[in-house]
VOVO-995051 format. One record per residue (C-alpha): x negated, y, z negated. Coordinates in steps of 0.25 Angstrom, whole numbers, plus 2048, in hexadecimal, padded with zeros to 3 digits. Layout:
VOVO-995051
XYZ
...
***
This chain:
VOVO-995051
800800800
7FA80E806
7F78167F8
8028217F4
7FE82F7F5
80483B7EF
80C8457F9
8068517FB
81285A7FB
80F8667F4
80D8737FB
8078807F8
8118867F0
81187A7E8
8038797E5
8018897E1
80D8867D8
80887B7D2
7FC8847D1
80488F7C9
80B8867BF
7FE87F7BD
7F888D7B9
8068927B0
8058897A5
81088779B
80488C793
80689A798
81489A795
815894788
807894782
8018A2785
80A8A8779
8008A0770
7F58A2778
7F78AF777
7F78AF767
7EA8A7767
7E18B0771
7EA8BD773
7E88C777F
7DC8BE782
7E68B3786
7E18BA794
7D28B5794
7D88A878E
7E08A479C
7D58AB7A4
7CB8A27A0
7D289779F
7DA89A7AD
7CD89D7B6
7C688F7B1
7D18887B4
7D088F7C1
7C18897C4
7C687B7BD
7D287C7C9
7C887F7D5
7BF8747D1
7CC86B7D1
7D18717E0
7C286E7E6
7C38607E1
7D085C7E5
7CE8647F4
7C085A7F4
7C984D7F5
7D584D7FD
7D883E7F6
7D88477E6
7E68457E0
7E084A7D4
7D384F7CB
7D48417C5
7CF83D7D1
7C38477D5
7C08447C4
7BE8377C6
7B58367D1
7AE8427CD
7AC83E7BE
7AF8317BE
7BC8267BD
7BC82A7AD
7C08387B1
7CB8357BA
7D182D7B1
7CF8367A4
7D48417AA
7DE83B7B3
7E58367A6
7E284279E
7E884C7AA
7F38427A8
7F5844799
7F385479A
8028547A3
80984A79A
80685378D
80885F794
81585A79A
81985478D
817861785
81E86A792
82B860793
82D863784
82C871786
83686F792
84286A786
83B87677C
83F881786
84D87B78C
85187C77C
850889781
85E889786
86387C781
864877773
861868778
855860773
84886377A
844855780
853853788
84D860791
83E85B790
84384E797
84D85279F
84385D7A6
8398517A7
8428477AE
8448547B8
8368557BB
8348477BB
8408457C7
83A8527D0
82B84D7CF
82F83F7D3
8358447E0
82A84A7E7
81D8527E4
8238607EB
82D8617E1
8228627D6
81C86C7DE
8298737E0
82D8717D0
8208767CE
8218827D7
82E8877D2
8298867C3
81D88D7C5
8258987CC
82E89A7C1
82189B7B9
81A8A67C1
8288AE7C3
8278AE7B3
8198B27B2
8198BD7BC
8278C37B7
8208C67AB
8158CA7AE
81A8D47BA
8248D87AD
8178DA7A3
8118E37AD
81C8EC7AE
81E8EE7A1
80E8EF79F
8108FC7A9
81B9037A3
816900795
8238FB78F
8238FA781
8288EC77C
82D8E976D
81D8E6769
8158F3770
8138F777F
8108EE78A
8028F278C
7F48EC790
7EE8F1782
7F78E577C
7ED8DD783
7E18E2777
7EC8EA76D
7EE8DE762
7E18DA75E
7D68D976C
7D68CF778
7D48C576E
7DC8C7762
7D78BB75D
7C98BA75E
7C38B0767
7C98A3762
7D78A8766
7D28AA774
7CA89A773
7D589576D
7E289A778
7D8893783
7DF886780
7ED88B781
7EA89178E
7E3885793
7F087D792
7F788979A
7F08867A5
7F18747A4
7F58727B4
7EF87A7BB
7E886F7C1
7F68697C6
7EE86F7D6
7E58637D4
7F18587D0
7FA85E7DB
7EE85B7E5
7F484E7EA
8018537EE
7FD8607F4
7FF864801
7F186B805
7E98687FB
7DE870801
7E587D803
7F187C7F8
7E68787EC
7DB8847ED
7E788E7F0
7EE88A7E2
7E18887DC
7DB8967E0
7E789D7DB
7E88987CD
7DE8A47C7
7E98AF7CE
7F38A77C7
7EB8A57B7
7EA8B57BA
7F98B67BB
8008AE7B5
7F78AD7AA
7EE8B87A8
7F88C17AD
8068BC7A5
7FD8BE796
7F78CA799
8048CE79C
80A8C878F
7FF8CF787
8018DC78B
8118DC78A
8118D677C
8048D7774
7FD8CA770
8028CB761
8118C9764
8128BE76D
8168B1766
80D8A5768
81B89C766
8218A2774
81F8A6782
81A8B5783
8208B4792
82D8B7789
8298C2783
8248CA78F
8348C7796
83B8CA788
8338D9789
83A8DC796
8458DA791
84A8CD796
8558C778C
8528B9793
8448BA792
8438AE78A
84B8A4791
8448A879F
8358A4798
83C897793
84189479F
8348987A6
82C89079A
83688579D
8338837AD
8228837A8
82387779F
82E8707A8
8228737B3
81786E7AB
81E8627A8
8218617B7
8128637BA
80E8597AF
81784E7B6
8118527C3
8048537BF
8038457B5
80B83D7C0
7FF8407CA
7F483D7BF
7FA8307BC
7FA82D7CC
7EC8307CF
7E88287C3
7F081D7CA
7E981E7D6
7DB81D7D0
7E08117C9
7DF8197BB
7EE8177B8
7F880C7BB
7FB80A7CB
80980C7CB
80681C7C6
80181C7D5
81081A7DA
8168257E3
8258277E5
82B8287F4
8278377F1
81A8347EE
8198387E0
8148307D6
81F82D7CF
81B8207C5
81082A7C0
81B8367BE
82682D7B6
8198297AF
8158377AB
82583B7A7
82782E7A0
81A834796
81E842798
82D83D793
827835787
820840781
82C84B784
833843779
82A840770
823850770
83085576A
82C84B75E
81E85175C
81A860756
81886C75A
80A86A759
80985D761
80D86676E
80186F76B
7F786276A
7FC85C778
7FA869780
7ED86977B
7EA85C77D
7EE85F78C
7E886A78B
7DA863787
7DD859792
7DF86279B
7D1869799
7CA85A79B
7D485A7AB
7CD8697AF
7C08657A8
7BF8587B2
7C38607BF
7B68697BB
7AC85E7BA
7B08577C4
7B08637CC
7A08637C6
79E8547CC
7A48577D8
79A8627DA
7908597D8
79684B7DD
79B8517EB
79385C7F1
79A85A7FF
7A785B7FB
7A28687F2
79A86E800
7A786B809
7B28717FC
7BA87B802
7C087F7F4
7B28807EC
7B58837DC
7AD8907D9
7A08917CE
79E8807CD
79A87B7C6
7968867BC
7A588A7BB
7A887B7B8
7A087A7AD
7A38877A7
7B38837A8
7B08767A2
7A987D795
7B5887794
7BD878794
7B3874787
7B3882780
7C4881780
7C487377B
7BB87876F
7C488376D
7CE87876A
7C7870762
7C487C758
7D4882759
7DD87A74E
7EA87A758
7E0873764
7D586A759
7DE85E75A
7E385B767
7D785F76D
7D1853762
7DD848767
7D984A776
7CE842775
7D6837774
7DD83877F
7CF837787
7CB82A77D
7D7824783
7D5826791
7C6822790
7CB81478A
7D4812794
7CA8167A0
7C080C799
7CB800797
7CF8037A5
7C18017AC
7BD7F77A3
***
């Protein structure tokens, strides 16, 4: 039997949009209040840095993929560049990344439908799953298409606000808390309110905002013009960190000083409640709502094509290697939901504080997926100097840029270690990677 093969159905459209909701996290939306208490105005600095290595991390992932027309995924570039043990690891811990973050965003779906009805959180968690679920199995351009619409209702909500910040910036209006004005920016206390640590410590949180904005390199497979659709997505992602994120805080920051944001809720709210917009607080839900329904959506996309490539390099079960009469690989996507389901019901047993130890558990894993795109960008350098020479997307400043990324990966992971709310997840992830290396070792015994 002739070997299945993804379909590649998604345009360009589909491939930018992907790009823009792989760059507006949930994070943004519902984690930059706290960020925002930790490091204050120099939030800014924080999603700069954090926003232009990932930039370098996604261009050494495009020339990668462009080397090898036969990449379905860095799992595959990992292990012939690193070796089997990479592909596997990472494969599986790519894997892991989607289903905790899927987990947590699915929950957050029932959290914020409560909004409007008094019914228990999982009915809508599941409900919203077993939607997903139906409309990724029928063909891969209606993720694109789900993917598109999302993140358009994303950047209509960031640009609103930001076009409204302006505004009110220019005439000076006063608000309840002072004038909107640039010196709210240095006012309450400096650029860093907090010292130093505040800064180091909001490097984390603004590390998960930005988990899948590698979703380029998963959708390679099924792209129409990988050659043209990859770098142009790619290439735009700085333009966008400087909009959608550089831009929507500093306008936050100068509308409302830093002092009276609240870390609990979505400062987005704040800014629309000042213009005087009575429904201000349902339209961020709803907004807030379609994010995680579109991480979740991501997460099945994303976890469904891990678990097939680890089937076709004989790193996972054969029958995750099935593909529909649509051509998506829909034993691996029920086996992603099934999971995904699984721990939906069980998280509305678990603390408050089990949510912040599985996003930075993803987090940390996330960190190890980026970390293995730059080496074995640094091996490919070295390994393949033909392919390098005839590149017609060459990543800028390797391998020095690698390298100096890849410190930046260290420094943050230490950061953790010494930050109370980050000590022990960042201390329980090493199990996950003792598991997988038991398992790599039982399974080439």
């Amino acid at each position: 039997m002739a070997k299945q093969e993804l379909k590649r159905d998604l345009q360009n459209r589909h491939v930018q949009l992907i790009a823009i909701g792989g760059t507006i996290g949930t994070g943004l939306f519902l984690g930059s209040g706290k960020a925002i208490q930790l490091a204050g105005p120099s939030i800014i600095f924080s999603y700069l840095i954090i926003g232009i290595a990932l930039f370098f991390v996604m261009r050494a992932l495009g020339e990668l993929l462009l080397s090898n027309a036969g990449y379905t995924s860095f799992t595959e570039f990992a292990a012939e560049y690193i070796g089997p043990w990479a592909g596997f690891v990472t494969g599986w811990t790519y894997w892991f990344c989607w289903i905790m973050t899927a987990m947590a965003d699915i929950i957050a779906v029932g959290v914020y439908m409560q909004y409007w009805f008094d019914i228990p959180q999982w009915i809508p968690a599941l409900i919203c799953l077993v939607i997903l679920l139906g409309l990724n199995l029928l063909t891969v351009k209606l993720f694109g298409e789900l993917e598109f619409w999302f993140a358009i209702i994303k950047v209509i909500t960031i640009i609103a606000m930001i076009v409204a910040g302006i505004i009110l910036l220019i005439i000076g209006f006063k608000t309840s808390t002072g004038t909107v004005s640039l010196t709210n920016l240095w006012s309450h206390g400096g650029m860093f309110p907090n010292g130093i640590s505040g800064f180091l410590l909001s490097l984390q949180l603004v590390v998960f905002s930005f988990v899948g904005v590698e979703l380029v390199g998963v959708s390679a497979a099924e792209t129409a013009n990988p050659r043209k659709n990859i770098p142009s997505a790619i290439n735009k992602i700085p333009v966008r960190i400087l909009l959608f994120y550089v831009g929507a805080l500093f306008v936050i920051l100068v509308v409302n000083p830093w002092t009276q944001l609240d870390a609990t809720s979505s400062p987005f709210v704040e800014v629309f409640a000042l213009i005087g917009i009575p429904v201000a607080a349902g339209i961020i839900n709803f907004v807030v709502l379609t994010s995680a329904a579109s991480a979740c959506n991501s997460g099945l996309f994303s976890t469904s094509r891990i678990l097939y490539t680890l089937s076709r390099n004989d790193e996972a079960s054969a029958k995750l290697a099935h593909l529909n009469k649509q051509a998506v690989p829909s034993n691996a996507l029920f086996t992603s939901t099934i999971v995904v389901s699984i721990g939906a019901l069980l998280s509305k047993l678990i603390p408050d504080q089990a949510f912040t130890v599985v996003t930075t558990i993803s987090a940390i894993c996330f960190i190890w997926v980026w970390s293995i795109i730059l080496i074995s960008h640094i091996r490919f350098t070295k390994m393949r100097p033909d392919l390098r020479a005839k590149s017609t997307f060459k990543a800028p400043f390797t391998p020095f840029i690698n390298y100096l990324i890849l410190g930046l990966f260290a420094f943050i992971l230490l950061v953790m270690l010494f930050a109370e709310a980050t000590r022990l997840s960042l201390m329980m992830t090493p199990i996950w990677f003792i598991l997988l290396a038991t398992l790599y070792k039982y399974k080439n015994r």
